[in-house]
RODOKOL-599032 format. One record per atom (N, C-alpha, C): atom name; residue number from 1; residue in three letters; x, y, z. Coordinates in steps of 0.05 Angstrom, whole numbers, plus 5000, padded with zeros to 4 digits. Layout:
REM RODOKOL-599032
[CA; NUM; ALA; [X; Y; Z]];
...
REM end
This chain:
REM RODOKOL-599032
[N; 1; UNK; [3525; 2869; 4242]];
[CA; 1; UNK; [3516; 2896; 4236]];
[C; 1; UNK; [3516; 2900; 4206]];
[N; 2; UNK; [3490; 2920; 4200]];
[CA; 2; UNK; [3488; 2915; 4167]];
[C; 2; UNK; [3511; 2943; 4160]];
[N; 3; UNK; [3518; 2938; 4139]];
[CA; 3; UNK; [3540; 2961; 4133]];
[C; 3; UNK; [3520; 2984; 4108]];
[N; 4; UNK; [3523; 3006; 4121]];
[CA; 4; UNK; [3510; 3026; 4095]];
[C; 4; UNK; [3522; 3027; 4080]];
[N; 5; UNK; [3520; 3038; 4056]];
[CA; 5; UNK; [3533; 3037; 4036]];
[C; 5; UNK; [3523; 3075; 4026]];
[N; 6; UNK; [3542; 3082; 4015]];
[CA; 6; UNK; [3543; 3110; 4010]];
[C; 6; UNK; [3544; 3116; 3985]];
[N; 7; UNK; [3513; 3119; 3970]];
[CA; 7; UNK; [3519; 3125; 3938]];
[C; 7; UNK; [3515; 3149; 3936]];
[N; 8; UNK; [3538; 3155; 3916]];
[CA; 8; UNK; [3532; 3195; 3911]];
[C; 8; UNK; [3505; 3191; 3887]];
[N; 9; UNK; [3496; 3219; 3891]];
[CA; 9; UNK; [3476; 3230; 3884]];
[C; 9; UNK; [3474; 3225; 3855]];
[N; 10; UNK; [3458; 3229; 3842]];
[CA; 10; UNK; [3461; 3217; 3820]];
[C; 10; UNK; [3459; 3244; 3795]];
[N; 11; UNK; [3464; 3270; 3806]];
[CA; 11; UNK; [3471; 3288; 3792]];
[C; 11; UNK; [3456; 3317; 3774]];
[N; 12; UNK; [3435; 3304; 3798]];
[CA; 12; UNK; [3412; 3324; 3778]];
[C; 12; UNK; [3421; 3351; 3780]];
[N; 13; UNK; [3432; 3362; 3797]];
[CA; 13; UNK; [3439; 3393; 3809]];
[C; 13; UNK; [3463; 3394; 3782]];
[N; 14; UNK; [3476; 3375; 3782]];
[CA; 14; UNK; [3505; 3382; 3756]];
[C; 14; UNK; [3491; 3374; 3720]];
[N; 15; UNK; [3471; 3354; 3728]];
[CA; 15; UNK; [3447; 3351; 3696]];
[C; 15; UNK; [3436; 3375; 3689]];
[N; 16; UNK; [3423; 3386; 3712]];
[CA; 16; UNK; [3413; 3416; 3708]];
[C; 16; UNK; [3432; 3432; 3697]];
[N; 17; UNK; [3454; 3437; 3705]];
[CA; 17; UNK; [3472; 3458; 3697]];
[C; 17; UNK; [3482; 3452; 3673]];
[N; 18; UNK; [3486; 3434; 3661]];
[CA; 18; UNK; [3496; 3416; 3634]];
[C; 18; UNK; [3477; 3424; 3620]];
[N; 19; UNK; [3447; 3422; 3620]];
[CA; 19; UNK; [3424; 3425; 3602]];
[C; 19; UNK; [3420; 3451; 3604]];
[N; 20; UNK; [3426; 3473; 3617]];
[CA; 20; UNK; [3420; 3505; 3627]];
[C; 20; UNK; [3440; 3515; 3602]];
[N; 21; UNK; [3462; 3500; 3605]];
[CA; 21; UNK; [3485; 3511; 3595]];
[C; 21; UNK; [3484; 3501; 3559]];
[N; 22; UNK; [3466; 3482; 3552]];
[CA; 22; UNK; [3465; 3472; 3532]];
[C; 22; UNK; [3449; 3482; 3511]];
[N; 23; UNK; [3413; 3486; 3537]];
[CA; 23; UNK; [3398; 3507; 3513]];
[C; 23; UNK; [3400; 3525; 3511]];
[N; 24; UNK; [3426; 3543; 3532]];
[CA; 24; UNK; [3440; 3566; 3516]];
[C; 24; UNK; [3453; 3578; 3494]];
[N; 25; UNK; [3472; 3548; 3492]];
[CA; 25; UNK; [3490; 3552; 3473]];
[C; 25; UNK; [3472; 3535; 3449]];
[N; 26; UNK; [3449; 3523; 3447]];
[CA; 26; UNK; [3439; 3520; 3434]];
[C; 26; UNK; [3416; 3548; 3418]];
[N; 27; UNK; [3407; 3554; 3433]];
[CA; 27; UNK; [3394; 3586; 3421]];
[C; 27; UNK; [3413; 3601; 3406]];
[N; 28; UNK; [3430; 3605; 3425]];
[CA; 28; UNK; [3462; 3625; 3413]];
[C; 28; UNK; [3456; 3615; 3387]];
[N; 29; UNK; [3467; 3592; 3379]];
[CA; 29; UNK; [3474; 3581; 3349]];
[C; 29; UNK; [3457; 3585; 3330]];
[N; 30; UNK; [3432; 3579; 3347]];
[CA; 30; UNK; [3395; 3595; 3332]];
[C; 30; UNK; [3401; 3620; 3316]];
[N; 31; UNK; [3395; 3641; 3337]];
[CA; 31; UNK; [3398; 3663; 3326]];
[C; 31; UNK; [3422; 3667; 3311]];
[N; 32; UNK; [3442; 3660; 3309]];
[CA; 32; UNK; [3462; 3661; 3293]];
[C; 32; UNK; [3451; 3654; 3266]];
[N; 33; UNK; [3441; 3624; 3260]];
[CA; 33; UNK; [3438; 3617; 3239]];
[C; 33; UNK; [3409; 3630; 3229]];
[N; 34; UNK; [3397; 3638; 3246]];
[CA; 34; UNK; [3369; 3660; 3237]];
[C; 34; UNK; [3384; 3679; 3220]];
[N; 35; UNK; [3401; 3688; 3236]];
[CA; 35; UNK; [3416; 3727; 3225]];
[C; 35; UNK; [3434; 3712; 3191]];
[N; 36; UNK; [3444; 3689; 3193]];
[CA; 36; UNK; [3457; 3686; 3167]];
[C; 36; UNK; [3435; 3680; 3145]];
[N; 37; UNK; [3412; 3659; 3156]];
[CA; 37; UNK; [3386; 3666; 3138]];
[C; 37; UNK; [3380; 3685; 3128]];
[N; 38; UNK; [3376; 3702; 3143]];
[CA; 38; UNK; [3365; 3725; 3132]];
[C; 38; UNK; [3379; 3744; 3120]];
[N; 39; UNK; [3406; 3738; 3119]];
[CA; 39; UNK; [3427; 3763; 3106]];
[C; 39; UNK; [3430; 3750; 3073]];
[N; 40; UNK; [3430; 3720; 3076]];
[CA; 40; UNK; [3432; 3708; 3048]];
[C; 40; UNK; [3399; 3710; 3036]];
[N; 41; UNK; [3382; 3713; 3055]];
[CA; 41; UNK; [3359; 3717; 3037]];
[C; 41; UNK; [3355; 3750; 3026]];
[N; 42; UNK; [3363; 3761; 3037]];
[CA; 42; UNK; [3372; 3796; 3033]];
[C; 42; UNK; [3388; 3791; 3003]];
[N; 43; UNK; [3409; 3785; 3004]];
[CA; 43; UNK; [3424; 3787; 2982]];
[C; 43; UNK; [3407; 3773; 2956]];
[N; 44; UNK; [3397; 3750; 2959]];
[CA; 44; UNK; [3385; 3740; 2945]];
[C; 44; UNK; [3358; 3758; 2921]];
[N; 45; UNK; [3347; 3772; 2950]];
[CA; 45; UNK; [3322; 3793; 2942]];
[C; 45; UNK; [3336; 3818; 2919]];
[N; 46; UNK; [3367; 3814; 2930]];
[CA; 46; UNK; [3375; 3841; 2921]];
[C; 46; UNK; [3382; 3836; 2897]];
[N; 47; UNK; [3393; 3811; 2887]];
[CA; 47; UNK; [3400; 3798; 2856]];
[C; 47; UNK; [3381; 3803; 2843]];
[N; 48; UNK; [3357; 3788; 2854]];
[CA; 48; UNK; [3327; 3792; 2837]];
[C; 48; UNK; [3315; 3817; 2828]];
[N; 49; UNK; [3318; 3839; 2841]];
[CA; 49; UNK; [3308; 3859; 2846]];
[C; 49; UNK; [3335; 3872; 2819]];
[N; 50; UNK; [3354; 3871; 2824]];
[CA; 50; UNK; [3372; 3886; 2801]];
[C; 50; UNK; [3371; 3863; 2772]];
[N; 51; UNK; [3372; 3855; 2771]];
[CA; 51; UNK; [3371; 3830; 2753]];
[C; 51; UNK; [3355; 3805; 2748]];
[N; 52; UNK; [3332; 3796; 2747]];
[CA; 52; UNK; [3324; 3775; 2747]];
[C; 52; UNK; [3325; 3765; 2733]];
[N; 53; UNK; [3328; 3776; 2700]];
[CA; 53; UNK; [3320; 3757; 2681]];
[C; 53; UNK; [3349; 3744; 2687]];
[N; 54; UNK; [3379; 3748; 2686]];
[CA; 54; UNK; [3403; 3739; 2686]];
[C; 54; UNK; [3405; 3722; 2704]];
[N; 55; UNK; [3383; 3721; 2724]];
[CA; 55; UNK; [3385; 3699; 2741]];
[C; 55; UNK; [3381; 3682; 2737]];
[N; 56; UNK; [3354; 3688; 2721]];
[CA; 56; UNK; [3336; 3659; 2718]];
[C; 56; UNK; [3353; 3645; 2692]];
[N; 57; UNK; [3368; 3653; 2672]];
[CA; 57; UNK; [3375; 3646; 2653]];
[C; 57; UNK; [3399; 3634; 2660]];
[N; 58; UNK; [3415; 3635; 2680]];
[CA; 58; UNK; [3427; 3618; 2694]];
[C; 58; UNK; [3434; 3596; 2700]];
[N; 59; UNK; [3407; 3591; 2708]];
[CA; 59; UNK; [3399; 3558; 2710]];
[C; 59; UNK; [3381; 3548; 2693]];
[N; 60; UNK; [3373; 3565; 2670]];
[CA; 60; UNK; [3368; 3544; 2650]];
[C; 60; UNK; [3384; 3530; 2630]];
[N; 61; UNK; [3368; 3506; 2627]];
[CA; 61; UNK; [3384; 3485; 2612]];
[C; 61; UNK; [3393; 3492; 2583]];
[N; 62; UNK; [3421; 3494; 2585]];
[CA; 62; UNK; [3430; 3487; 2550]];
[C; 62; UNK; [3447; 3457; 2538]];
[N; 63; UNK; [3416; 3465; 2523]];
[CA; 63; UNK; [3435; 3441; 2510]];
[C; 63; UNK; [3430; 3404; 2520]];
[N; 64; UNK; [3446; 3395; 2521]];
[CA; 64; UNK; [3446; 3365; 2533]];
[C; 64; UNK; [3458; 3377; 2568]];
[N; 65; UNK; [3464; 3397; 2569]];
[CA; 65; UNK; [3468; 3397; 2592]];
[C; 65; UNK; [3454; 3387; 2617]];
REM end
């Protein structure tokens, strides 16, 4: 008599839930790092806007620097 042999499933129903759960917490992190973009680009606008020339003189070069 041939003997069956019993292989479990190979997990798509628990793959699914792993990847469901992944490009969630992958978006989450998205919009997160969208909202910090855009708060450092805010502040940035706001330097420029009160000050630019002090900005730009900043990073220019003195010297052998």
């Amino acid at each position: 008599m041939a003997q069956e042999q019993k292989q479990p499933k190979k997990g798509t129903e628990q793959d699914a839930e792993v990847t469901e759960a992944t490009e969630s917490d992958v978006a989450e992190r998205k919009e997160q790092l969208d909202e910090d973009i855009d708060a450092i680009l805010d502040e940035i606008d706001e330097v420029l806007e009160s000050n630019a020339e002090d900005f730009v003189k900043s990073f220019i070069q003195k010297g052998g620097q």
